[in-house]
C-alpha positions in Angstrom: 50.6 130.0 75.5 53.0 131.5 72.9 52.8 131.0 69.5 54.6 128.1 67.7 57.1 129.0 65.1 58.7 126.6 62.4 62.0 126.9 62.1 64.8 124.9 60.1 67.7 123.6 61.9 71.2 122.2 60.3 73.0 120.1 63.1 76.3 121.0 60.9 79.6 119.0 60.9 82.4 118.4 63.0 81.6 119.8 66.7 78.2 120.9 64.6 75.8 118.1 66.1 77.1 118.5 69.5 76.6 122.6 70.1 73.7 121.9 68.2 72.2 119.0 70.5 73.0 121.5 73.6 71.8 124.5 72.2 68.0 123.1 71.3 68.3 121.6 74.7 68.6 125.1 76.2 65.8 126.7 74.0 63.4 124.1 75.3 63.8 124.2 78.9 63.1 128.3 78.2 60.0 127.4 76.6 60.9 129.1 73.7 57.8 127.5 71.3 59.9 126.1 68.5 58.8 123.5 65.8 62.5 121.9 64.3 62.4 121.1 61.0 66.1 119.4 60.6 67.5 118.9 57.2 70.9 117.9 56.0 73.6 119.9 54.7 77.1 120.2 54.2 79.7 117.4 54.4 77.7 114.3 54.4 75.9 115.9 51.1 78.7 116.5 49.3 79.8 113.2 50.1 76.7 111.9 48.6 77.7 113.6 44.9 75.5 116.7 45.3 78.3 119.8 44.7 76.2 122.4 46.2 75.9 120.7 49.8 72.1 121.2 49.9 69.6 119.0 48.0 65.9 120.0 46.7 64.6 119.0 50.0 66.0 121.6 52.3 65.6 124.3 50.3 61.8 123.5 50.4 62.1 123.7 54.3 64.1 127.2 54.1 61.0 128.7 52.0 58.9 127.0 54.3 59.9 128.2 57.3 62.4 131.3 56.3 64.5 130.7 59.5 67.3 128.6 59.7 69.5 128.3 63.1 72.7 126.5 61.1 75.6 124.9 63.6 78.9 125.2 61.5 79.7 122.9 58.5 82.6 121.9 56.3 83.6 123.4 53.1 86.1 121.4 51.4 89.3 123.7 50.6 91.3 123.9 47.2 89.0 121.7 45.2 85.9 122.5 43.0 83.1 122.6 45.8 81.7 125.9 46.5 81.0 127.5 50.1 77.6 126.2 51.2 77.4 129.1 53.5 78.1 131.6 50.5 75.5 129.8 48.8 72.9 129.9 51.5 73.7 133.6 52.0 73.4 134.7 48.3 70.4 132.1 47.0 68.4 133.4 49.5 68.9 137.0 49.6 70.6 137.7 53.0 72.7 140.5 52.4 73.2 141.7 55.7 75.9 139.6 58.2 75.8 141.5 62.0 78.2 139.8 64.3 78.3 141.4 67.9 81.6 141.1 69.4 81.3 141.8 73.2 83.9 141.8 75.8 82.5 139.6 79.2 85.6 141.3 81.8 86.3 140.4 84.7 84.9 136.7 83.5 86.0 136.1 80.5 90.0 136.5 79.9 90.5 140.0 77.4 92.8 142.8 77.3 89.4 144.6 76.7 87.6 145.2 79.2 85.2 147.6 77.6 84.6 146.5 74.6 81.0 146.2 73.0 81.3 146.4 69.0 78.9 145.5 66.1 80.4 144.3 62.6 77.8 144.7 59.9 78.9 143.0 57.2 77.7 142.9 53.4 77.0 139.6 52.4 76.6 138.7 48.9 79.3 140.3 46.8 83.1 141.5 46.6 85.6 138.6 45.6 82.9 136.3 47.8 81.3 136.2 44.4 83.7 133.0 43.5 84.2 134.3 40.6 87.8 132.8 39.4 89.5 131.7 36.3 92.8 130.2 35.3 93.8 132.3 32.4 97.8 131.6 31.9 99.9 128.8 33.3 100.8 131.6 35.5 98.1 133.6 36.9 94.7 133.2 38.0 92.7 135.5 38.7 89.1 136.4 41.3 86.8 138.9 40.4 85.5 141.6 42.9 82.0 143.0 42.3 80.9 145.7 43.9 77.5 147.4 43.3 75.7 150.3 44.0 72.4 148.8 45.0 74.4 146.0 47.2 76.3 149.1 48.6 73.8 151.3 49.7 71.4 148.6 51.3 73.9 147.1 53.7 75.3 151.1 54.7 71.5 151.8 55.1 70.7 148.9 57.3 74.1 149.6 59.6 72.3 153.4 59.7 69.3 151.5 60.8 70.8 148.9 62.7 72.5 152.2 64.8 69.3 154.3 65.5 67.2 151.4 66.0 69.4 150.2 69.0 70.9 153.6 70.0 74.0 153.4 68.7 76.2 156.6 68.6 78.7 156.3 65.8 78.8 154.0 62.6 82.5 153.9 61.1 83.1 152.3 57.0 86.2 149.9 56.4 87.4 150.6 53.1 90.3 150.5 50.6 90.5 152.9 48.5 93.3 154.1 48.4 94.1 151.5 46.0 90.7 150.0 44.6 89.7 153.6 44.1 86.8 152.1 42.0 85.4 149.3 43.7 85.8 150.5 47.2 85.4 153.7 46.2 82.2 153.3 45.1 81.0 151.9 49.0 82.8 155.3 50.5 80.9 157.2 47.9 77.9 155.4 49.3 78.4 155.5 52.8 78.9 159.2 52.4 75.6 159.9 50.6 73.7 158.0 53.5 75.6 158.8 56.5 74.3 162.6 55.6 71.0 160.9 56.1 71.3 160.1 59.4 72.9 163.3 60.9 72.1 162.2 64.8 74.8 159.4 64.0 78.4 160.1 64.2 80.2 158.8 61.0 83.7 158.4 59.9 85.6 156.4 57.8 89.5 154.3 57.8 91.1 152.4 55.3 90.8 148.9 56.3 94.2 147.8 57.4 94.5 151.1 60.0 91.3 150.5 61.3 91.6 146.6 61.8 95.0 147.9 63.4 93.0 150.7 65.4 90.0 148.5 66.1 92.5 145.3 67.8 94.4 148.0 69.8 91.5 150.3 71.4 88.6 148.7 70.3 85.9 150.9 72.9 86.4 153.6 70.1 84.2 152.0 67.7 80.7 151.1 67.9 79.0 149.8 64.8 81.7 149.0 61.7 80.4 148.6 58.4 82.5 147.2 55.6 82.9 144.8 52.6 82.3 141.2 52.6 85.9 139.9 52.7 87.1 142.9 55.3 83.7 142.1 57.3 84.6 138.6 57.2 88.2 138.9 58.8 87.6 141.8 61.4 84.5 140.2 63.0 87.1 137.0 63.5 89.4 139.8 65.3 86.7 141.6 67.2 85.3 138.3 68.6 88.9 136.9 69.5 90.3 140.3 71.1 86.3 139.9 73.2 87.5 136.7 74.3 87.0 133.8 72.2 85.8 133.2 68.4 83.5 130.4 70.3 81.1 133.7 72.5 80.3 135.3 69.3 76.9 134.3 66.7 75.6 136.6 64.1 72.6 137.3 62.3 72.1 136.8 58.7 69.2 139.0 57.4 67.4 139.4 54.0 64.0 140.4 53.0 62.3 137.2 52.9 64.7 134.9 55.4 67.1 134.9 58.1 70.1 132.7 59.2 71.3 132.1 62.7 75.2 130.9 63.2 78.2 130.9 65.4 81.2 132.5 63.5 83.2 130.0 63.8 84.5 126.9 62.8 83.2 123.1 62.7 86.5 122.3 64.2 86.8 118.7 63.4 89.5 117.9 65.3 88.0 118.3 68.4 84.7 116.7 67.3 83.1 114.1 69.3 85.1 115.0 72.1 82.3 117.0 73.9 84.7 120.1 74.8 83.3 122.1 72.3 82.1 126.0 73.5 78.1 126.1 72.3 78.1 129.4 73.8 78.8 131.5 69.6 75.5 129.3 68.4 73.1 130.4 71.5 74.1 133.8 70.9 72.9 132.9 67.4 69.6 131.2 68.9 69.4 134.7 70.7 69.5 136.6 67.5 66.9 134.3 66.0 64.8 135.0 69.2 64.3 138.4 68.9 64.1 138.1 65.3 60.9 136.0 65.5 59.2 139.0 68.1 60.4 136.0 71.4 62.2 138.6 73.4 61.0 137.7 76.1 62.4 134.3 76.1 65.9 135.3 74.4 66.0 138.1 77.8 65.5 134.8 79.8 68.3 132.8 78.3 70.9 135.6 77.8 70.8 136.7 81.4 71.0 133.0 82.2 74.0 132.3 79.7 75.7 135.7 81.6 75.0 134.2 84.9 76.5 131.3 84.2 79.7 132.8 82.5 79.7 135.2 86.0 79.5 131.9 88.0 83.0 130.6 86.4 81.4 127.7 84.5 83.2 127.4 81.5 83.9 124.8 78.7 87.8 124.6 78.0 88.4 127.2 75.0 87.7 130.1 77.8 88.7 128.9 81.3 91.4 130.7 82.7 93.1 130.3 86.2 92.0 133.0 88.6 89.0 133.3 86.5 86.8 130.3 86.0 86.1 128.2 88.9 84.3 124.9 87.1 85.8 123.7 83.3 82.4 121.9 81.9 82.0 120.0 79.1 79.5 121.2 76.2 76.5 119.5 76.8 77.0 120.7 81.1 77.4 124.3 80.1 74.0 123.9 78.1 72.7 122.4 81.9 74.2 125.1 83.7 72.6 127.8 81.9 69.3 126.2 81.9 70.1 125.6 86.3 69.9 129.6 85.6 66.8 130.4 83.5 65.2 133.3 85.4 68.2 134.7 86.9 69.8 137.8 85.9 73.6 138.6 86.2 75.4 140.3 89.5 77.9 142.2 87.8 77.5 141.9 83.6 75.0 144.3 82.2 71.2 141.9 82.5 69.9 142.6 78.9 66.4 142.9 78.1 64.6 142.7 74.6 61.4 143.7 73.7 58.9 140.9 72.7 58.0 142.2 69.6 55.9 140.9 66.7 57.5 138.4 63.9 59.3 140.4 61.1 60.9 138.9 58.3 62.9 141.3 56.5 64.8 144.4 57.2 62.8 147.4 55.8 65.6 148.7 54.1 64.9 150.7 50.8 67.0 151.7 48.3 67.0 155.6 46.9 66.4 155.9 43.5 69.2 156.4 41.0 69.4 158.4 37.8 71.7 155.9 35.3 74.4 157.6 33.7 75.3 158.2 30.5 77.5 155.7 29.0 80.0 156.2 26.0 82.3 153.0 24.6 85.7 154.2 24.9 88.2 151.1 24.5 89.0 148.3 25.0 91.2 146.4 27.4 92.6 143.0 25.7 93.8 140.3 27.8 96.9 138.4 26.4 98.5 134.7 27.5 101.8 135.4 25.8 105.5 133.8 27.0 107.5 135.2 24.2 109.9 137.7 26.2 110.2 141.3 27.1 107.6 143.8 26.8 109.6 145.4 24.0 109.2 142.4 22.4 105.4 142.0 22.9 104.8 145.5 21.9 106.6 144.7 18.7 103.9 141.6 18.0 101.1 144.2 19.1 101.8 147.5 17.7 100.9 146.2 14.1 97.4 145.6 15.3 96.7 149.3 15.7 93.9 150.4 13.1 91.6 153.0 11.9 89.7 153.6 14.9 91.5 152.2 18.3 95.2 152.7 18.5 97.2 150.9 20.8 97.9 153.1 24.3 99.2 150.7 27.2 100.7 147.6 27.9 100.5 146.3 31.5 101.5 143.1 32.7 99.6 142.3 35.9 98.7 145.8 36.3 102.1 147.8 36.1 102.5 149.7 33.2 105.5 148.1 30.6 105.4 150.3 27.8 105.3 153.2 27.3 108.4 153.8 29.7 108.7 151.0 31.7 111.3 149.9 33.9 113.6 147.3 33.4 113.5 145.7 36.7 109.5 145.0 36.8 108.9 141.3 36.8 106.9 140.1 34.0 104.7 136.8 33.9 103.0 135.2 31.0 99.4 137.6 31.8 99.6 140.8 29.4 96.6 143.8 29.3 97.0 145.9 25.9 95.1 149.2 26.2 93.4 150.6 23.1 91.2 153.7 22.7 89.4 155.3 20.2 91.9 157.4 18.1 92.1 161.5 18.5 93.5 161.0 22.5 90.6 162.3 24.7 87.8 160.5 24.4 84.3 162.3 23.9 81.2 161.0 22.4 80.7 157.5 21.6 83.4 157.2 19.0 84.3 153.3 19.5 81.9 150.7 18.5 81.3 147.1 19.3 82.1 146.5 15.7 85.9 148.2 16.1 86.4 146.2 19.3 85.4 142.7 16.7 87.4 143.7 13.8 90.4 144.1 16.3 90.1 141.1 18.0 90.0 139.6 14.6 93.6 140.9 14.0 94.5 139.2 17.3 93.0 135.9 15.9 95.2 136.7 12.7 98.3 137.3 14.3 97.8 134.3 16.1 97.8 136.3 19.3 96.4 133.8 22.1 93.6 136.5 24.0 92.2 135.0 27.2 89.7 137.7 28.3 88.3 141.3 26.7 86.7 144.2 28.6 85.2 147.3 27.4 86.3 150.6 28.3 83.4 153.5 29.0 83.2 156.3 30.4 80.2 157.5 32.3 78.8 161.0 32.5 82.0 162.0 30.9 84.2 160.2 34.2 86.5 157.1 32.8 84.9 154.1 34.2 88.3 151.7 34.2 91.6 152.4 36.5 94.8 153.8 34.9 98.0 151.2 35.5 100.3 151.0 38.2 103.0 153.7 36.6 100.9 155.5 34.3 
């Protein structure tokens, strides 16, 4: 008899409870040896006054068990809740998303008929962060964080990820071209790791040509690693151009737990309505399968679910005329697959996965790195000033220059407006003033954090409204902060 495994399950909102209720009733036909702990989350939580979405009492089942299989839930948009999913994925460490997008042709509609493409996503940083402020009655602004550590262990895992399931080639999505430090940094990266792996084929695009690239001819990539926005809006692509955002589930790894989710949607407006595609959360349940060392059972039930998708039983998001020959309703596609349990597809590529024992936790180390040396440059000042024209704010700021930072840009939202700037650029209310140390090129730590007070002092004196303040350095002699559009 196999072994009985804990694991926590989130019946989500909107077409959540249904996919859910179908997809538990699949995994227990296949005998899969599960023990459902369910806890609540999402809407009905918020509802309740808790902003997170998930009270003391599911957390305690996530450490319990450190597997969660999570239908989809509802994060409310434009007002102060945060993502629950964002939370779940950063409170518990799971910094690696992998979504498999995977075309099903000739039974499953695509202009693709070749496709097979894995989208390893990082998980816990870039502008997913939520870090945001209002800083003018003009602009707001979202921070993107980007580090080396977070970096190199998502890269490393995609390496892994590659050699572990014989993968030929593993291509970065990056931009920077323009965030030459943020992105820059996860090229640098990817670069110093890739060289690691020299059996793999590696290359790199900037993201918008290779989102281009990757909807037009998509059997040229294999696995694609990238940022956590980028990651987040590809793997929507890649599973569409497949076939359907519904066929696609992903993994959500870290080194203590793992999360198991469709990629999609709760769809509320087709809740209750029993038309709903579980097929994105079994390929989740999958996932979680082989994640818990029950290959044997997740072989069973993805040959099944091919089967089935062979045999032209389809819910409505996928049926096609000339294609699918029965349109099923959630709960019957869950029957039909379980009609197939221990029958492998005509046509489709049968799968097979090793039953392999319980891991929690990728394995993936990080390389040890020497710190740099850091020298205090500057110091970029943030400004909320509606007074005019940057030749008039340079007039207000140019007396604040002192003994030991002198005044040497003025941006306003990141083009430069003095020295030299244009007359047509469009100015808001959001001002940067640049000042380094005096003498021109920086070397040495000739700024203080005492200069930096003493001028912001001045700003206070002047009555100069500053909103935000950030240091300048530069590290092992390289400036650590970008130059301004125009300078």
């Amino acid at each position: 008899m196999s072994e009985i495994i804990p694991i926590t399950v989130a019946r989500g909102d909107g077409i959540g409870p249904e996919i859910m209720d179908a997809v538990l009733f699949v995994l227990n036909e296949a005998g899969a040896g599960l023990e459902y702990d369910h806890i609540e989350i999402g809407e009905s939580v918020y509802r309740r006054g808790v902003p997170s979405g998930i009270d003391t009492s599911a957390w305690d089942s996530l450490r319990r068990t450190q597997v969660i299989l999570k239908a989809p839930i509802t994060t409310p948009q434009g007002g102060g809740f945060k993502s629950l999913n964002v939370t779940l994925r950063t409170a518990l460490g799971l910094f690696a998303n992998v979504r498999p997008c995977v075309s099903y042709h000739p039974y499953i509609k695509t202009r693709h008929h070749n496709m097979d493409v894995v989208i390893v996503r990082e998980n816990e940083e870039d502008l997913y962060t939520g870090i945001e402020h209002r800083q003018t009655d003009d602009v707001v602004q979202s921070i993107k964080l980007i580090s080396r550590p977070g970096s190199e262990r998502i890269i490393r895992y995609a390496f892994e990820y590659a050699r572990i399931n014989h993968r030929r080639k593993v291509t970065a999505f990056v931009k920077d071209n323009i965030m030459k430090l943020t992105d820059g940094l996860f090229h640098r990266v990817f670069d110093e790791v890739a060289a690691e792996y020299p059996e793999i084929q590696s290359d790199h695009l900037i993201v918008d040509i290779g989102a281009a690239r990757l909807a037009d001819t998509p059997e040229n990539f294999d696995v694609i690693v990238t940022l956590n926005l980028y990651g987040d809006i590809i793997s929507d692509i890649a599973a569409q151009i497949a076939g359907s955002v519904g066929l696609a589930g992903s993994s959500n790894i870290g080194d203590h737990c793992a999360m198991f989710e469709a990629i999609h949607g709760s769809a509320p407006t087709i809740a209750g309505q029993g038309i709903a595609n579980p097929s994105g959360l079994l390929a989740a349940a999958i996932m979680m399968l082989v994640h818990l060392g029950k290959g044997d059972v997740a072989t069973v039930v993805h040959n099944a679910w091919l089967r089935t998708l062979e045999d032209g039983t389809h819910t409505a998001d996928i049926f096609s005329r000339g294609i699918s020959r029965q349109r099923v309703t959630t709960m019957a596609f869950a029957e039909a697959v379980v009609a197939r349990l221990g029958e492998r597809p005509q046509n489709l590529e049968p799968v097979g996965y090793a039953k392999a024992p319980r891991t929690v936790g990728s394995g993936v180390t990080i390389a040890p790195f020497k710190p740099a040396h850091k020298d205090l440059v500057g110091v970029d000042v943030f400004v909320h000033w509606r007074g005019g024209s940057p030749e008039a704010f340079h007039r207000l700021i140019e007396p604040l220059t002192g003994e030991r930072l002198v005044l040497d840009m003025i941006s306003n939202r990141g083009t430069k407006v003095w020295p030299g700037g244009h007359d047509e650029t469009y100015c808001t209310d959001h001002w940067r003033v640049r000042f380094l140390g005096r003498g021109g090129e920086i070397q040495g730590n000739l700024v203080t954090h005492r200069d930096i007070i003493d001028l912001l002092e001045r700003f206070q004196q002047a009555g100069i409204d500053f909103i935000e303040v950030m240091n300048l350095c530069n590290f092992d002699g390289k400036a650590g902060f970008s130059a301004a559009q125009g300078q």
